[in-house]
C-alpha positions, 0 to 999 in steps of 0.5 A, spaced: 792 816 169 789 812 164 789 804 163 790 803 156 791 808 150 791 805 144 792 811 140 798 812 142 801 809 136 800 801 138 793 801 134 790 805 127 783 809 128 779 805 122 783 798 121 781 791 123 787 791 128 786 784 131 791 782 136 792 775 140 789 774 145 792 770 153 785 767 155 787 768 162 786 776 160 779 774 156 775 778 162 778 785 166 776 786 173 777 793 176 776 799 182 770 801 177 767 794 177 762 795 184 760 802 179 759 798 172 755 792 174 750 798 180 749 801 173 748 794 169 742 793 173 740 800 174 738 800 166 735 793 167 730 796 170 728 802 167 730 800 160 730 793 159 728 792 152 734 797 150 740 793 152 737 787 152 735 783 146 736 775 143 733 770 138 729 765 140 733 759 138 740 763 141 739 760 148 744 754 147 750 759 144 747 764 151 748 758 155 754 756 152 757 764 154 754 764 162 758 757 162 764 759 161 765 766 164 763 761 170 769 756 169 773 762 168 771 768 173 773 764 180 779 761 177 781 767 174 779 772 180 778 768 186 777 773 190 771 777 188 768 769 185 766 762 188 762 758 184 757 754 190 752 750 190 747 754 189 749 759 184 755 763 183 757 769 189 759 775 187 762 780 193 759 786 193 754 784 189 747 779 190 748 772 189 746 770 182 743 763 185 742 757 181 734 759 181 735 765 179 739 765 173 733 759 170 729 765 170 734 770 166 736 769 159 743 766 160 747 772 156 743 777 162 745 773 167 753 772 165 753 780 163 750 780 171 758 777 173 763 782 169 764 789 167 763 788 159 757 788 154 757 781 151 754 780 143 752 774 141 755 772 133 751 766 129 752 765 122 747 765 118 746 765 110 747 772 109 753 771 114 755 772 121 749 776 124 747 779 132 743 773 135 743 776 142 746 782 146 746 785 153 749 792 151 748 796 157 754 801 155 753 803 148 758 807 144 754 810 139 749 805 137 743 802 138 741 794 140 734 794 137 737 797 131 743 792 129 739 787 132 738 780 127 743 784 121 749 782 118 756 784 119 757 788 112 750 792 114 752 793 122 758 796 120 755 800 115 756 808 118 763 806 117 767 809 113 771 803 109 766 797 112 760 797 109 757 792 104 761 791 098 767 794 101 773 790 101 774 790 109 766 788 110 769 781 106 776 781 110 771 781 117 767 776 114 772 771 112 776 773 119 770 770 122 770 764 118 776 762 120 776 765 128 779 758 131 777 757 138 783 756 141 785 763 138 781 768 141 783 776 138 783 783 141 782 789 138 781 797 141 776 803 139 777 810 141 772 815 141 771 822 144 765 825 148 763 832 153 761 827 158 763 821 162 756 817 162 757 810 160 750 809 157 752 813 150 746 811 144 745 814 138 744 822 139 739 825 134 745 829 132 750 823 129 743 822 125 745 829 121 745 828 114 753 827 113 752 833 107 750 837 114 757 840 118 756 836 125 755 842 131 761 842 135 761 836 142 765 840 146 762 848 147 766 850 153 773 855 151 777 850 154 776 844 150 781 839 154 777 839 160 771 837 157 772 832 154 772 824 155 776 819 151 772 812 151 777 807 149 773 800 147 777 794 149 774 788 144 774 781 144 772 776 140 771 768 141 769 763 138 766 758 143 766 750 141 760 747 142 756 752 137 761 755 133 758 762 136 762 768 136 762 772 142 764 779 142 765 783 149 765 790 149 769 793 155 769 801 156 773 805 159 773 813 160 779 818 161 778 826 161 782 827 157 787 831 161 789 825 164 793 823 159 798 829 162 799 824 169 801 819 163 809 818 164 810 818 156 805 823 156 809 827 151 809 821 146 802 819 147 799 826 146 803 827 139 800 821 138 794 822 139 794 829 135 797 825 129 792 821 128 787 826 128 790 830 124 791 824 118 783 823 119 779 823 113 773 827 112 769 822 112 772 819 119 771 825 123 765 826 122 762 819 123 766 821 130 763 826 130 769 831 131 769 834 124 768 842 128 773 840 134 779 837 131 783 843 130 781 845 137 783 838 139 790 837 136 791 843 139 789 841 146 794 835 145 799 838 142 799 844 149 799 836 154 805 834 149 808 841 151 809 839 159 
């Protein structure tokens, strides 16, 4: 059964819909952590330089980040986490030692402590740009390629966001007044024919948008086929660099799991509402323009019982 459904209704596809966050809920642990954090350093080793990258100088809001997922972890979930001695012990997992972590950038070795990708934001004059990120779960987009960009130009392939839009202004401004005692949630969903975490960006979603988008999922029975990938975000300000952390937090459903839900029916119309109310443009920026219809259809036949 799936853990969160933001497209139930609780969130709109194409909004900034944040919400307050409860410190205490900042980070989540769950069953699928042993398997996240494996395939963490799995893609550290076979392709570090496509989930990894830092400025030089964003060392101090790094070490800031890895400091406080240190208070927060064995406070928050003393069972998994000890801070020792001589670094921070994980069950299940290698020890992050105080000798090891000198030798890892701080923000590697706090993505090394949770399930969630971590995106160092630092304010510039062209605005709020990505200073360093650890990005081991990407939906869609490339590190390397939002590296050092602002805001405005990073959410560019957005419908609505891009620069000169009026929701490119509303982030900014939204990033300016983030307080550090106010920390936000918001949540993304996408649909892919897979249940991989590392999902970049597919030489196919680089289609000119004049070009019809082939269909993601081939088999006639579409619903077992599909994923849904909900993006469970936050976003703190920290209080010595003024920084902004952004954390990224993946889960993966197939999408006949929303059939075991208890409120099936209301979340399955849900689903199938906000797909059918997508614009063009939205569609295709998921990647959904030849499945819609096949989709809602799916949704409607799990509503149905």
């Amino acid at each position: 059964m799936p853990t969160h459904t933001p497209y139930d209704g609780s969130s709109s596809p194409f909004t900034i819909g944040l919400k307050p966050l409860d410190l205490r809920d900042w980070i989540e642990i769950d069953a699928a952590y042993d398997e996240q954090l494996r395939e963490k350093r799995r893609l550290y080793e076979e392709r570090p330089d496509d989930v990894f990258i830092a400025e030089e100088r964003s060392e101090d809001g790094q070490r800031e980040v890895l400091g406080l997922l240190q208070k927060h972890l064995p406070e928050r979930f003393p069972e998994r986490f000890d801070q020792h001695c001589r670094g921070m012990l994980v069950a299940g997992h290698p020890a992050l030692t105080t000798d090891a972590m000198r030798t890892l950038p701080p923000l590697k070795a706090a993505s090394l402590l949770v399930q969630e990708d971590l995106i160092l934001m630092r304010r510039g004059e062209a605005g709020w740009r990505l200073a360093a990120g650890s990005l081991c779960f990407p939906s869609s987009w490339s590190l390397k390629e939002k590296f050092g960009k602002p805001m405005s130009t990073i959410h560019e392939p957005v419908p609505g966001f891009g620069p000169g839009t009026r929701n490119a202004g509303l982030i900014d401004r939204m990033f300016d007044m983030l307080q550090v005692e106010r920390p936000v949630i918001r949540w993304n969903w996408s649909l892919q024919a897979s249940p991989v975490l590392y999902y970049p960006l597919s030489a196919v979603q680089r289609v000119d948008r004049a070009t019809r988008r082939p269909s993601k999922f081939t088999d006639a029975h579409i619903a077992a086929q599909v994923f849904i990938r909900v993006e469970r975000q936050t976003l703190r300000k920290l209080p010595a660099t003024q920084d902004i952390l952004f954390t990224i937090r993946i889960h993966l459903d197939p999408l006949t799991a929303i059939a075991e839900h208890p409120d099936r029916t209301a979340i399955a119309k849900s689903f199938a509402a906000q797909l059918g109310a997508m614009e063009e443009a939205q569609l295709d920026y998921k990647g959904l323009t030849a499945d819609r219809d096949r989709l809602v259809a799916a949704l409607d036949e799990i509503a149905a019982g």
